[in-house]
PLY file of the C-alpha trace (Angstrom):
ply
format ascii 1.0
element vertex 282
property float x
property float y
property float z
element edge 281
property int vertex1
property int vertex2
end_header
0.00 0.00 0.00
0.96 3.56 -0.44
0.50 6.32 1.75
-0.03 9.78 0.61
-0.65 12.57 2.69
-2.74 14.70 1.16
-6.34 14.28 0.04
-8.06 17.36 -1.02
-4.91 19.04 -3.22
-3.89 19.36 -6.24
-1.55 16.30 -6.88
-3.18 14.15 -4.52
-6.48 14.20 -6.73
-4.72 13.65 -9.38
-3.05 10.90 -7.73
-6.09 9.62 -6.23
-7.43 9.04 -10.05
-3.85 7.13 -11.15
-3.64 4.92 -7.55
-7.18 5.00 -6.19
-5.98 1.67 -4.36
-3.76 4.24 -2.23
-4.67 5.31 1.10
-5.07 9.00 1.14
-5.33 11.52 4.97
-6.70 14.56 4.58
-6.35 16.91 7.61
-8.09 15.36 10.14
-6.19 11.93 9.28
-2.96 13.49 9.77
-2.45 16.93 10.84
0.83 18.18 9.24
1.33 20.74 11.87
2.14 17.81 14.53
4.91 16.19 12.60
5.02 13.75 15.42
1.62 12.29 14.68
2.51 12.47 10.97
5.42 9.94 11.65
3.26 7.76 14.03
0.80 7.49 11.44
3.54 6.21 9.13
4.67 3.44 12.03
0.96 2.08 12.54
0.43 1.97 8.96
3.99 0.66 7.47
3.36 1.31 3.89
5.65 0.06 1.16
5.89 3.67 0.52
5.18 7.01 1.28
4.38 10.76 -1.36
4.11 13.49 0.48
1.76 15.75 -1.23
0.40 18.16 1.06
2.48 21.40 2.12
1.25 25.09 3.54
0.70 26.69 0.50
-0.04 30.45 1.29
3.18 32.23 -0.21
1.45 35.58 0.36
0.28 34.37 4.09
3.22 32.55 5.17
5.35 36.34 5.70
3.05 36.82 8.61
2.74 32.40 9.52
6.36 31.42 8.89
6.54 29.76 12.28
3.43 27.37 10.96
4.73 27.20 7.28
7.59 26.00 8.75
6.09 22.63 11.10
3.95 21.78 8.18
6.94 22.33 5.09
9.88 21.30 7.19
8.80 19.47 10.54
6.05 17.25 9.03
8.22 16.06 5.92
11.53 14.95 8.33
9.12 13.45 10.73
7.74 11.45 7.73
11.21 10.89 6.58
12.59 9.60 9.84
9.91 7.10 10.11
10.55 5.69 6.47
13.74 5.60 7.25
13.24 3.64 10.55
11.05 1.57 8.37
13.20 1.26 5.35
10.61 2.40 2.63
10.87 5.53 0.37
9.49 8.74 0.46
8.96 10.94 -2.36
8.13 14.71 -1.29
7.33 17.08 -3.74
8.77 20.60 -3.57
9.23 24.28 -5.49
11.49 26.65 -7.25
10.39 28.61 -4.65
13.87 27.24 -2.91
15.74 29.87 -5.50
16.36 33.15 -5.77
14.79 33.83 -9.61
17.90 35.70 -10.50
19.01 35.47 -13.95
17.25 33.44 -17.18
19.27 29.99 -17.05
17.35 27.65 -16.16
18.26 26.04 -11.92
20.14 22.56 -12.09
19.15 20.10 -9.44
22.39 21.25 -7.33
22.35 24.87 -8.14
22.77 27.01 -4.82
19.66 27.70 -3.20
18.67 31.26 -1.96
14.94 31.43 -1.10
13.52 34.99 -1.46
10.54 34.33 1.40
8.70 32.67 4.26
7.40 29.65 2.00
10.71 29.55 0.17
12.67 28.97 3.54
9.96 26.62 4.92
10.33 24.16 1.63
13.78 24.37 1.61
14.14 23.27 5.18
11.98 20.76 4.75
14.01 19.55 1.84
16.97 19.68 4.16
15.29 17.43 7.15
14.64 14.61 4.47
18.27 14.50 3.24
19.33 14.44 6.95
17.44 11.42 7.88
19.36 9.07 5.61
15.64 8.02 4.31
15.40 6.85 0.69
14.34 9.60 -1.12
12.93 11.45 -3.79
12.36 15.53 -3.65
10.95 16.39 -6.81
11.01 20.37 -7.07
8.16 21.44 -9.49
6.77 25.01 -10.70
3.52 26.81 -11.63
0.65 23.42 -10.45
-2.48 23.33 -12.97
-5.23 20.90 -12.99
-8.89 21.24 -12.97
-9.17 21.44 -9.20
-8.91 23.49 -6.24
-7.45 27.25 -6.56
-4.74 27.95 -8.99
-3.71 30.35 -11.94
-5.58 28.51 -14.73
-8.52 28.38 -13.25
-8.80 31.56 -12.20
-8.14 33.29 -15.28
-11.07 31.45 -16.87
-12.99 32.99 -14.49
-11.83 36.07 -14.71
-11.60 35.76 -18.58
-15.36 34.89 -19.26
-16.74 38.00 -16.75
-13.94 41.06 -18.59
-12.60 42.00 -22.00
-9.03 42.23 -20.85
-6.53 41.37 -17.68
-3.46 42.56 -16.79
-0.47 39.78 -16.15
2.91 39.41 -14.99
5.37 39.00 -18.14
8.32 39.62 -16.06
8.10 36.25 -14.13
9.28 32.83 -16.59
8.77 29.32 -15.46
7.33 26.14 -16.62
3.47 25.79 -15.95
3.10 22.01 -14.96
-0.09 19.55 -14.75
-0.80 17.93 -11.27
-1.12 14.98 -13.43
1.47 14.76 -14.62
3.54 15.44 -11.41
1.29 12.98 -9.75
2.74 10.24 -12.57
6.03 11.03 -11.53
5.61 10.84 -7.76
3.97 7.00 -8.06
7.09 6.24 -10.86
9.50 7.15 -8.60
7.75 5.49 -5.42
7.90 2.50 -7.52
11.58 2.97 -8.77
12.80 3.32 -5.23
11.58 0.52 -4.12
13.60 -1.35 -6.59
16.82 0.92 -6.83
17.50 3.10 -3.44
20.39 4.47 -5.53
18.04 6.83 -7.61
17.84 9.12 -4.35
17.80 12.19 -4.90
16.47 15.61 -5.90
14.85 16.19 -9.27
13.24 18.85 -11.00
9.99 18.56 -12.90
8.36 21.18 -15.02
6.30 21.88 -18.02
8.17 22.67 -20.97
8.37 24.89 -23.47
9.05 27.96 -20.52
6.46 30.83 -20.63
5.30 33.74 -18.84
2.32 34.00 -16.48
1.11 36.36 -19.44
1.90 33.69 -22.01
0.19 31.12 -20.04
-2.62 33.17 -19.53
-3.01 33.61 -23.08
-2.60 30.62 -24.25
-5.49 29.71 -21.67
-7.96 32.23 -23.15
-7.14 30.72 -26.41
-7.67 27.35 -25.61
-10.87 28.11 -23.99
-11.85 29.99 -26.65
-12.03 33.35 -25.24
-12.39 36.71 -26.52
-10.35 38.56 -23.14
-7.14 39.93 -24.24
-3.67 40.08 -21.52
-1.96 43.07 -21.48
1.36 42.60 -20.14
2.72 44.12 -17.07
5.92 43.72 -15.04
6.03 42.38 -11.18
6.40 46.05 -9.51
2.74 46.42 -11.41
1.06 43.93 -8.88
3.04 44.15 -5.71
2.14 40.79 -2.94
3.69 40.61 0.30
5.68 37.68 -0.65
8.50 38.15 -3.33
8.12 35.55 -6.48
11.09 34.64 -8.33
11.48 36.35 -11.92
13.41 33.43 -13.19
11.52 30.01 -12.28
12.79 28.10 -14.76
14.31 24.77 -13.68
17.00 22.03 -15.73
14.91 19.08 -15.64
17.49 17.27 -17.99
18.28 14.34 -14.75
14.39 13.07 -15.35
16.26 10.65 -17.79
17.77 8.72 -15.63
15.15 8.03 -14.03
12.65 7.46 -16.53
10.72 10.31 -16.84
10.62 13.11 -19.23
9.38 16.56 -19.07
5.30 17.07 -19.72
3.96 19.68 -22.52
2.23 22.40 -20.70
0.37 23.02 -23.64
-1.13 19.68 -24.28
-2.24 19.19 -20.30
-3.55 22.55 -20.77
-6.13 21.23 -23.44
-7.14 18.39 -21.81
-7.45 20.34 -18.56
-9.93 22.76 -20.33
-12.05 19.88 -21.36
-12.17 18.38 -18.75
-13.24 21.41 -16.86
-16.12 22.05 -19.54
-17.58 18.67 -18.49
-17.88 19.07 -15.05
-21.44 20.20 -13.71
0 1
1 2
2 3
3 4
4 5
5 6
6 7
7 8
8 9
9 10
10 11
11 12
12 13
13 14
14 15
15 16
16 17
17 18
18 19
19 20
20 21
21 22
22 23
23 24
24 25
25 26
26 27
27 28
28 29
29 30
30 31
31 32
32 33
33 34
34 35
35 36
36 37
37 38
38 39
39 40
40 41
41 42
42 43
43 44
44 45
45 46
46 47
47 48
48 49
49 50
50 51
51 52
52 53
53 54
54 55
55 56
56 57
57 58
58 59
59 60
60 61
61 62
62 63
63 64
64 65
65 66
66 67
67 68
68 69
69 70
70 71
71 72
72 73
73 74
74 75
75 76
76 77
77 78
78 79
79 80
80 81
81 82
82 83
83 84
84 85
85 86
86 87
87 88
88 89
89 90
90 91
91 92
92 93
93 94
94 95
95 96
96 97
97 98
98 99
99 100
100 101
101 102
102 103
103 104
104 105
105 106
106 107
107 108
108 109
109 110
110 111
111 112
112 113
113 114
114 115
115 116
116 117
117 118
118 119
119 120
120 121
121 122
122 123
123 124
124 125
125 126
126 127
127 128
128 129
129 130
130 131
131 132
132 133
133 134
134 135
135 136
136 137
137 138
138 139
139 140
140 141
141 142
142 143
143 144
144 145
145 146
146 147
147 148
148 149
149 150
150 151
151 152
152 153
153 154
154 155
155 156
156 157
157 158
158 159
159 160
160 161
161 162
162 163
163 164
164 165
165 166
166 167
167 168
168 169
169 170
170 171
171 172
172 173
173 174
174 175
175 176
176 177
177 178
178 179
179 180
180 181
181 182
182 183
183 184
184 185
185 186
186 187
187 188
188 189
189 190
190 191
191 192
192 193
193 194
194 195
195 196
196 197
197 198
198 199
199 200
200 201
201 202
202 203
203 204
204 205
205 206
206 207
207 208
208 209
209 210
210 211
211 212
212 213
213 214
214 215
215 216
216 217
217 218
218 219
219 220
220 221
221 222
222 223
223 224
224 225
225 226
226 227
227 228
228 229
229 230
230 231
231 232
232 233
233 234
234 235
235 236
236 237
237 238
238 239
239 240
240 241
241 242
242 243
243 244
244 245
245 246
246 247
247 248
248 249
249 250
250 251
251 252
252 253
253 254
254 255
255 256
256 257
257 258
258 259
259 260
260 261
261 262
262 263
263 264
264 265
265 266
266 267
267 268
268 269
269 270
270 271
271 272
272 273
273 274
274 275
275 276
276 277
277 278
278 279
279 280
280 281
């Protein structure tokens, strides 16, 4: 059995529809804020393996929360990764580009220097940190810009907003790689798999749509694909100030997917399927 934590997210309902034989805890299963009772959960249950795919996600919110962003993005996930370890199973966690600093336009190598600009950026990259100090086998798979056609995030909100106005303004400034929870939720249950059979492949990945847009690209390409008439003016990041800093630069090297098996998803093609999908829900 796997164990994900994670039940009402992005990845995990996407994982949920790949592995529905998977045992999924939401919040009230395991509370990621007591990383205690996240690792005791893991001891009752012994799993042949273990995705964690559920994280504090308020970038904006976590300047004020750091001290929570931190239990449930650092404590939780080296709690979890000292009971796999005790246990000898893998873990896979999934993490961000958040962990860099955005500076420059080439894209961040698995072992680049890390230099988070905020609150959310520090918590991920701590928690990153706890699961290599455990000695657990391990996968961190660092991902960027999370679409699917659930919960709250940038695709679906610019449908909204693109069906009610004739034109937004979007960030051009800010590059990265939109990715499908699909897809990353593929990868996670590859690699849960592949470290069960070869401990060596620990390590830290990156995993990322391809080809590398802008928020305004993306955006575009949405209204396009949906077949909407709104039109995206571009604007640069000191246009829409937030209290958290966002990396200009968020593309990441995904090039070490190949040894492992995996290749880099088209943004674009998720992005079609994710619209039609979307259209045939109630």
């Amino acid at each position: 059995m796997i164990l994900v934590f994670g039940k009402t997210g992005q990845v995990a309902r996407e994982l949920a529809r790949l592995a529905p034989e998977a045992s999924f805890l939401d919040r009230d299963q395991a509370d990621l804020s007591d990383p205690a009772a996240c690792a005791a959960t893991i001891r009752a249950l012994a799993p042949r393996a273990v995705i964690n795919a559920a994280a504090y996600t308020a970038v904006d919110r976590a300047e004020e929360q750091e001290a929570l962003a931190m239990r449930i993005n650092a404590g939780a996930p080296a709690a979890m990764a000292g009971a796999c370890a005790a246990l000898g199973i893998p873990l896979v966690h999934i993490s961000t580009d958040y962990v860099f600093d955005g500076a420059g336009d080439t894209p961040f190598a698995p072992d680049h220097p890390t230099a988070p600009l905020g609150a959310y950026g520090r918590s991920k990259l701590a928690g990153e940190q706890g699961v290599r100090q455990t000695g657990a086998v391990h996968t961190i798979l660092r991902t960027s810009w999370v679409f699917s056609a659930h919960g709250n995030n940038f695709l679906r909100t610019m449908l909204r907003l693109g069906a009610e106005r004739d034109s937004l303004r979007v960030v051009a400034d800010q590059i990265g790689g939109p990715t499908p929870a699909r897809a990353i939720a593929g990868a996670c249950l590859h690699l849960a798999d592949l470290l069960q059979r070869a401990p060596e492949a620990s390590g830290t990945y990156h995993f990322a749509g391809t080809p590398a847009t802008s928020w305004a690209g993306f955006a575009r390409a949405i209204m396009a694909g949906a077949g909407l008439a709104c039109t995206i003016e571009d604007i640069p990041s000191a246009d829409y100030p937030t209290p958290a800093r966002r990396p200009l630069n968020s593309r990441l090297d995904c090039r070490t997917l190949q040894q492992v098996g995996l290749a880099q998803p088209d943004w674009r093609a998720a992005l079609t399927q994710t619209i039609t999908d979307l259209k045939g829900q109630p």
